[in-house]
C-alpha positions in Angstrom: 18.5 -2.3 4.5 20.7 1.1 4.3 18.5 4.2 4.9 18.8 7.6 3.1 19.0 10.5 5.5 16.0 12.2 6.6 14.5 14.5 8.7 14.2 13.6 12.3 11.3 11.0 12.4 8.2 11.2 14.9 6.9 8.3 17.0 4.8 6.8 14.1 7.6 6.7 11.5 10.1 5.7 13.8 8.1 2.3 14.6 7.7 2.1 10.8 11.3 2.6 10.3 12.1 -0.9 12.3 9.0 -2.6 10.7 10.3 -2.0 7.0 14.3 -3.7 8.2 12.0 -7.0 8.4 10.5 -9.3 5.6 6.7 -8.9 5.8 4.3 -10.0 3.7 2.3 -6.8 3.9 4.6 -4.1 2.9 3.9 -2.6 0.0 6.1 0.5 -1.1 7.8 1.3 1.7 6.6 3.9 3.6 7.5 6.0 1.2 6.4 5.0 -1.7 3.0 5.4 0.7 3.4 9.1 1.6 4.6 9.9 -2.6 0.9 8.0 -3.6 -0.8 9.9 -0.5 1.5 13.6 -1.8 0.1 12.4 -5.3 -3.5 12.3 -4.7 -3.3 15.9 -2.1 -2.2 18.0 -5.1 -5.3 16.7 -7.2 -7.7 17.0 -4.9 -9.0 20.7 -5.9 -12.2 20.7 -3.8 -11.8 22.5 -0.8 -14.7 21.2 0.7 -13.2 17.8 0.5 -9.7 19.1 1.7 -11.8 20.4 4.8 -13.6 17.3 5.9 -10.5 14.7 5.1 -9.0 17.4 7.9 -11.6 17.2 9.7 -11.5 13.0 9.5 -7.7 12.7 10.2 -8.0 14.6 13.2 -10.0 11.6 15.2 -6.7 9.2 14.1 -5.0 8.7 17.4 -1.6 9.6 15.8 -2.5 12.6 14.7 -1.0 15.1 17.3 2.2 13.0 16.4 1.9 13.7 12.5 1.2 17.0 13.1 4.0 18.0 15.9 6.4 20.4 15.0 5.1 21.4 11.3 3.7 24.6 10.9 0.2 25.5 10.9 -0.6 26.1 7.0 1.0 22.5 6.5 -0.3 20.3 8.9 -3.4 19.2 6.7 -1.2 18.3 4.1 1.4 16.6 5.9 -1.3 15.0 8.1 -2.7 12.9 4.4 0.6 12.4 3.6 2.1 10.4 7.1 -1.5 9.2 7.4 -1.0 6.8 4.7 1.5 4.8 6.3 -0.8 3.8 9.2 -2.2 0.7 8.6 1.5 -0.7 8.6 2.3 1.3 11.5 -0.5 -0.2 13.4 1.4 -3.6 12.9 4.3 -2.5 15.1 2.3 -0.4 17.4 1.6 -1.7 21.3 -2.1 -2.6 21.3 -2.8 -4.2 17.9 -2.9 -8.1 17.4 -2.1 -9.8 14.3 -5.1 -12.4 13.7 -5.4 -15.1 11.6 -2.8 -17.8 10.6 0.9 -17.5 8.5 1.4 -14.8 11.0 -1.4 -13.2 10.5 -1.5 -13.3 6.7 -4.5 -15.5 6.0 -7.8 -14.3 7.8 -9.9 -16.3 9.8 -13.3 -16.9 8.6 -15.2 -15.3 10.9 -16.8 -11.6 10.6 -14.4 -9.7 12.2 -11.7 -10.2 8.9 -14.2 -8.1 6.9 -15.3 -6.0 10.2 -15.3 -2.3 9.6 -15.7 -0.4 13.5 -13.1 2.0 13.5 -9.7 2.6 15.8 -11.9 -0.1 18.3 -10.7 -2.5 16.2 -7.0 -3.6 17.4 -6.6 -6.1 15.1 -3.9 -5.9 12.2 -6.2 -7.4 9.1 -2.8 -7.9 7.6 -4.7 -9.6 4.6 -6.2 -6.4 3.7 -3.5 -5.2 2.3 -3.2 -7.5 -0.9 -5.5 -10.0 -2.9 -3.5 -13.5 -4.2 -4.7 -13.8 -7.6 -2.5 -16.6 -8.7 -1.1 -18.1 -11.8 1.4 -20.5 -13.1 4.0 -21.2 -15.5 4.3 -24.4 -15.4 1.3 -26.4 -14.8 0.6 -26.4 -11.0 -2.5 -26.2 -9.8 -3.4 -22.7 -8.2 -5.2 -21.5 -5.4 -8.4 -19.1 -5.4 -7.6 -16.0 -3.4 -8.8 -15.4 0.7 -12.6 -14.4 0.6 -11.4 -11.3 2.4 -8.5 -9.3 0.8 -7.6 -5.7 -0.5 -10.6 -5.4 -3.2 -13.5 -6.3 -0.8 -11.7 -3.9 1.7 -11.5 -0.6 -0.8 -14.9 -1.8 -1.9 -16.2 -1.7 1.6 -14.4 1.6 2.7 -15.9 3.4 -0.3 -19.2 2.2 0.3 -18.5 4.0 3.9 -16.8 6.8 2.8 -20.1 8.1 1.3 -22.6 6.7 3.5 -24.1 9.7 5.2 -25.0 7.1 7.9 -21.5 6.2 8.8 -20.0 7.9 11.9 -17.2 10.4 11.0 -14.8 8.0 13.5 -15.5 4.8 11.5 -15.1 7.3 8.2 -11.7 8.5 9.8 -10.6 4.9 10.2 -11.7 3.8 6.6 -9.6 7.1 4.5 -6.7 6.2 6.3 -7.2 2.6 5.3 -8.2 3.7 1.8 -5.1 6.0 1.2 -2.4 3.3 2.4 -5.0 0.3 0.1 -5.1 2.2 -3.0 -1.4 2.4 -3.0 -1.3 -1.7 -2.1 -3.2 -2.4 -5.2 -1.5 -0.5 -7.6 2.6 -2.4 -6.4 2.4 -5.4 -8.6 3.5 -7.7 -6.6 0.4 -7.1 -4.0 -1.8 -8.6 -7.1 -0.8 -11.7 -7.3 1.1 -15.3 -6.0 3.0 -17.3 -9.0 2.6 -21.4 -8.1 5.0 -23.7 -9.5 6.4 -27.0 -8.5 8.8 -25.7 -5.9 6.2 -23.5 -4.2 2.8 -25.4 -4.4 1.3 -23.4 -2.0 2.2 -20.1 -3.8 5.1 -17.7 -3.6 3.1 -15.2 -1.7 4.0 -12.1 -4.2 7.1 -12.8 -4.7 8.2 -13.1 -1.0 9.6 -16.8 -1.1 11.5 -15.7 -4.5 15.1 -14.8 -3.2 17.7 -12.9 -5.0 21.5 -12.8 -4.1 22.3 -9.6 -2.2 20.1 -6.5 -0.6 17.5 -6.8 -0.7 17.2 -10.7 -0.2 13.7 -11.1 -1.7 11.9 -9.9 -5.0 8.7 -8.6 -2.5 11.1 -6.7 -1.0 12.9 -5.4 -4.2 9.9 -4.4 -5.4 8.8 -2.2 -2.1 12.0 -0.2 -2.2 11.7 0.6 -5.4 10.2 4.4 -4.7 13.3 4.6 -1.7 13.3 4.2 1.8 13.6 7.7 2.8 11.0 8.6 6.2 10.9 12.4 4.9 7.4 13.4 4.3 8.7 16.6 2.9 11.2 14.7 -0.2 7.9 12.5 -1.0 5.9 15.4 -1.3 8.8 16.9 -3.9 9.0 13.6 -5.4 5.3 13.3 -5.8 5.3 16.9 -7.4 7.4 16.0 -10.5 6.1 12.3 -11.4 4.4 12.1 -14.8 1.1 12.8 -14.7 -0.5 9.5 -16.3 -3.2 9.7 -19.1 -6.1 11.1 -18.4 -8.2 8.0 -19.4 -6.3 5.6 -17.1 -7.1 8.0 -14.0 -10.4 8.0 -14.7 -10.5 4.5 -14.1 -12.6 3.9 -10.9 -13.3 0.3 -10.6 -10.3 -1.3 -8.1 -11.0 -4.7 -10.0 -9.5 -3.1 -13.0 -6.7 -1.2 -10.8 -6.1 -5.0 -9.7 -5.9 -6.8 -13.0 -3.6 -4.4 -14.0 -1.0 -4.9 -11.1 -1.5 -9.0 -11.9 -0.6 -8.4 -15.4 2.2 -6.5 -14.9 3.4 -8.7 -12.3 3.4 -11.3 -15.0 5.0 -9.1 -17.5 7.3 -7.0 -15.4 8.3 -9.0 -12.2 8.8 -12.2 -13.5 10.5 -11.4 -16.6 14.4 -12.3 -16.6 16.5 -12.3 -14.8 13.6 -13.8 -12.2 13.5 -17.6 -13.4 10.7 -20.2 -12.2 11.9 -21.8 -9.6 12.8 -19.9 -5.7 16.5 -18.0 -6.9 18.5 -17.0 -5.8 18.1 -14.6 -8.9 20.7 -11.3 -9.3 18.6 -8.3 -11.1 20.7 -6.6 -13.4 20.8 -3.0 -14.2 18.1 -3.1 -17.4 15.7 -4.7 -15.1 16.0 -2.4 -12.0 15.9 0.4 -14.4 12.3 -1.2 -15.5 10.9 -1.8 -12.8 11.7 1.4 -11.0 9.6 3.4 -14.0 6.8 0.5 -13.7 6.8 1.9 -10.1 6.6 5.5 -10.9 3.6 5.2 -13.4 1.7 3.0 -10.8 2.5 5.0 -8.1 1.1 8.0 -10.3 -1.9 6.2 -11.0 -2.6 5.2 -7.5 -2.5 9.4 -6.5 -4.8 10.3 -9.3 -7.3 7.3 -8.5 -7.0 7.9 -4.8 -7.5 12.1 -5.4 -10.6 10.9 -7.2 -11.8 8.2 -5.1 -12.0 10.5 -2.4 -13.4 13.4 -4.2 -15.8 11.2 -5.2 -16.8 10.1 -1.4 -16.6 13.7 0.5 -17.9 15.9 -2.0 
């Protein structure tokens, strides 16, 4: 995957930078589509109160002297919530953290540490927090329900958290970080859903076993890098500053079921829509559909800040 230039990268976005040249199931946005959602959200969140505790939260992350290295004093808060974002993929190229579960770590285990929530103690990936399967078909096959732990019990249980004045501020530090990177999961289309048809009976696992001809090589992947693949926190914070605002009934919407159904539907109305056929590909998007998709990705991406901004505001208040 060709890289825009960018800004010399720290420790945590260097890791990143090699994870995102690999197909991976839970990707979604790149890292940069991560830091515009996270850029999104810091420029609605008004309550300085808020703005003073999520400080106070990201300092216990243990890569936050790297976030913060180098950038001026008045900034670091803000850049901090930005790179802080991209975490919860870092962690799964990080030394320390084991990816549990089966189809490499995609499918949890059914045992209580998949839904677990004990803070940076915990070294496992929980890869399958980052997307919920809800499946459909086109032609007939039969479907599968989605894993009993996935990204809507996680943002439900890290809200619950968030507000709990019995949670400890390190287990609260854990859960925004997780929270920022989820909210932005939930709102890519393709982190919705799995299309089954009689090629791929067990699911095409958002789009990842759909291949197109050229780069990217899959539609999962097409659909990550539609925001750009930049590492500069500093161009996602610009970007972030000039997206459409969306409508101020759809960010008021604070129920990540709806956020969910959504993504699916679009999925099915977006994604899949010529020139993606029914079967595996290879597929070649043309120029109408990129064109699509990449202002799909801008309104969700939007949304995701505003619902995030309020999410939060909502917890810390």
């Amino acid at each position: 995957m060709k890289r825009t230039p960018a800004a010399p990268l720290s420790a945590a976005l260097a890791v990143l930078a090699v994870m995102v040249a690999l197909p991976a199931r839970a990707l979604a946005w790149d890292p940069y589509g991560h830091m515009v959602v996270a850029a999104s959200a810091w420029e609605r969140i008004t309550n300085t109160k808020v703005k003073k505790k999520i400080g106070e939260l990201l300092k216990l992350n243990p890569q936050y002297d790297d976030w913060v290295k180098g950038v001026p004093a008045a900034r670091r808060l803000r850049v901090a919530f930005v790179i802080a974002a991209t975490w919860p993929d870092f962690i799964k190229g990080a030394p320390g953290y084991e990816a549990d579960g089966t189809n490499n770590g995609n499918t949890p285990p059914h045992v209580a540490a998949s839904s677990r929530n004990i803070g940076y103690t915990d070294k496992l990936m929980h890869k399958y927090w980052h997307f919920i399967d809800l499946p459909f078909s086109t032609d007939g096959t039969a479907t599968q329900a989605p894993d009993f732990v996935n990204a809507k019990t996680q943002i439900a249980a890290f809200r619950t958290a968030l507000k709990s004045p019995t949670v400890s501020d390190e287990i609260k530090s854990y859960d925004l970080v997780w929270l920022e990177h989820v909210v932005g999961d939930v709102h890519q289309p393709l982190h919705c859903t799995s299309r089954f048809t009689a090629s791929q009976k067990d699911g095409d696992s958002g789009g990842n076993f759909v291949k197109l001809s050229g780069d990217p090589a899959h539609l999962h992947t097409f659909w990550d890098d539609l925001l750009g693949t930049a590492d500069d926190h500093d161009s996602a914070i610009a970007v972030a500053h000039n997206l459409t605002p969306p409508a101020a009934t759809l960010a008021k919407v604070t129920d990540e079921a709806v956020w969910i159904d959504e993504s699916f539907e679009a999925a099915k109305t977006h994604a899949y829509k010529a020139p993606i056929g029914g079967g595996d590909g290879p597929y070649t998007v043309t120029a109408a559909y990129t064109n699509s998709a990449r202002a799909l990705a801008r309104k969700r991406v939007a949304l995701a800040g505003a619902r995030l901004a309020r999410l939060l505001t909502d917890a810390l208040k």
